[in-house]
C-alpha positions in Angstrom: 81.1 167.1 55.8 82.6 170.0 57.5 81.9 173.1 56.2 84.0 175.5 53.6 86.1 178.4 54.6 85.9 176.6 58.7 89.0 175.7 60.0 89.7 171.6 59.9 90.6 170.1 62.9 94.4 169.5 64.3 95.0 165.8 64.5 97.9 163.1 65.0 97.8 160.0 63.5 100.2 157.0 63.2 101.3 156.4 59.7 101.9 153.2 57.7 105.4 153.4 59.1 104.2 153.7 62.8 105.4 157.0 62.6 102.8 159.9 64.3 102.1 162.3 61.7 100.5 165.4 62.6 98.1 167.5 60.0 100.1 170.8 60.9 103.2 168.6 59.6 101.1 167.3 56.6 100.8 171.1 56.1 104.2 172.3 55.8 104.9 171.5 52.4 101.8 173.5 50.8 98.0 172.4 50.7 96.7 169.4 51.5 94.6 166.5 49.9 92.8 164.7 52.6 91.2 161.8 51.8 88.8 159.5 53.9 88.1 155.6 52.8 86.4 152.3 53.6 89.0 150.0 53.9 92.6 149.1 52.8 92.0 146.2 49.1 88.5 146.6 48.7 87.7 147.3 44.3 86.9 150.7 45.2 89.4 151.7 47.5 92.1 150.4 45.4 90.9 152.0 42.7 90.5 155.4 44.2 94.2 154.7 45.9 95.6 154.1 42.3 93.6 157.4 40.9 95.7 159.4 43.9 99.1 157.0 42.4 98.2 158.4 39.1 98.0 161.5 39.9 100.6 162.0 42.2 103.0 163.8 39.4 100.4 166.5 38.9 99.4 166.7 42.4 103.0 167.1 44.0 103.8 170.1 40.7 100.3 171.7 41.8 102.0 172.0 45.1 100.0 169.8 46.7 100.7 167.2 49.2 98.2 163.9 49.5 97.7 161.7 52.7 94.6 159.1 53.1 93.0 158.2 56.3 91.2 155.0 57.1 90.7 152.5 60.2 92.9 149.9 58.7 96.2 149.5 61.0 99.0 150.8 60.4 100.4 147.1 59.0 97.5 146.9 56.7 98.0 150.5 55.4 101.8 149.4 54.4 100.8 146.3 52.7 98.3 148.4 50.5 100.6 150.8 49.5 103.8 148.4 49.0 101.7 146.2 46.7 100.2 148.9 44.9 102.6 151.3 44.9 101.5 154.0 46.6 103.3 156.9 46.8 101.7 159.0 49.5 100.9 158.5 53.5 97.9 156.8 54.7 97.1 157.3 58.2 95.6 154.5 60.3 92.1 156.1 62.3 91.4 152.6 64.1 89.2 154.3 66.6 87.7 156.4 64.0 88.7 159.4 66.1 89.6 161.7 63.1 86.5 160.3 61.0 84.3 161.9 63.3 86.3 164.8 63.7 85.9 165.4 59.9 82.4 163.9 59.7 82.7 161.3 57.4 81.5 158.3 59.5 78.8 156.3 57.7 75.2 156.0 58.1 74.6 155.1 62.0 78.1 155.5 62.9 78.7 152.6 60.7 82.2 152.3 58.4 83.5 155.6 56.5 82.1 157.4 53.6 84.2 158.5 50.7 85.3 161.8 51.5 88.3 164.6 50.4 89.1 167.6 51.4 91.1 170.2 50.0 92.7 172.1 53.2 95.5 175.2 52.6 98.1 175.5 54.4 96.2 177.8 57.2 94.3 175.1 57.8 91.0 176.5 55.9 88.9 173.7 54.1 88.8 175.4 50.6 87.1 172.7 49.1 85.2 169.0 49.6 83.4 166.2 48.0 81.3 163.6 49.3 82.0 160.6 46.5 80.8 157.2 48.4 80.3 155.2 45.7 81.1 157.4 42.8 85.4 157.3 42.3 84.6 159.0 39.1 83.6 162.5 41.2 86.0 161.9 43.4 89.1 161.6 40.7 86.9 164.5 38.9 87.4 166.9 42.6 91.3 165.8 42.3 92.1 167.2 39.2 89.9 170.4 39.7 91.9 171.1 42.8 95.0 170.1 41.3 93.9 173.1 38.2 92.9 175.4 41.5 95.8 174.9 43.2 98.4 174.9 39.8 96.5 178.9 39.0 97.4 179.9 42.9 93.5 181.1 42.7 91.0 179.2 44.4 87.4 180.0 43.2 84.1 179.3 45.5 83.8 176.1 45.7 80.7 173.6 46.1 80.1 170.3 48.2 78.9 167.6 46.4 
């Protein structure tokens, strides 16, 4: 994980609509949820996906805005979120560029690890989590940044 109160890195990457999206444009409507996964219909991706879809209410009056980020292609990533519903972006990293960038590649430079970030809109990583396996920690570092951001006061956070 990249560490807290360092600057995340710029990046541009297409969205499920084929559309480039850069993080300075994910940025301009208020701090940022970014989230890294496996793969687009696997249990625990979908299940983290629909956490975010839960969510999303209390997210957006937090302020917040929400994009995921996996290798999936851009086709994939629009069939995920049609059939679930998903009311957020997810960015398509098929060369894993903005995995690395963000250090979330898995063991051996093998698949992705379950990783958020909470970036403001300075582009400051305020807070992360390392989940994997563990969608309950991950949800969990949702709603605490969703409280954080709702109170306009961010404390010192901790990587899990």
């Amino acid at each position: 994980m990249l560490p807290l109160g360092g600057r995340a890195p710029e990046f541009t990457l297409p969205d499920q609509d084929e559309q480039n999206v850069s993080l300075s444009n994910l940025l301009r409507r208020g701090s940022l949820v970014l989230y890294f996964y496996p793969a687009d219909f696997t249990p625990g991706c979908t299940r983290e996906a629909c956490v975010m879809r839960d969510l999303h209410a209390e997210i957006e009056q937090a302020g917040l805005n929400v994009a995921g980020v996996s290798p999936q292609t851009p086709a994939s990533h629009r069939r995920f979120r049609d059939k679930y519903q998903l009311p957020f972006t997810l960015l398509s990293d098929v060369d894993r560029t903005v995995i690395s960038m963000y250090d979330v590649r898995g063991p051996f430079g093998f698949g992705v690890r379950r990783g958020t970030y909470l970036i403001d809109q300075a582009r400051y990583i305020r807070a992360a989590v390392l989940a994997n396996f563990r969608i309950s920690e991950h949800e969990a570092f949702v709603r605490r940044a969703v409280a954080l951001s709702a109170n306009r006061t961010y404390r010192e956070p901790t990587v899990s």
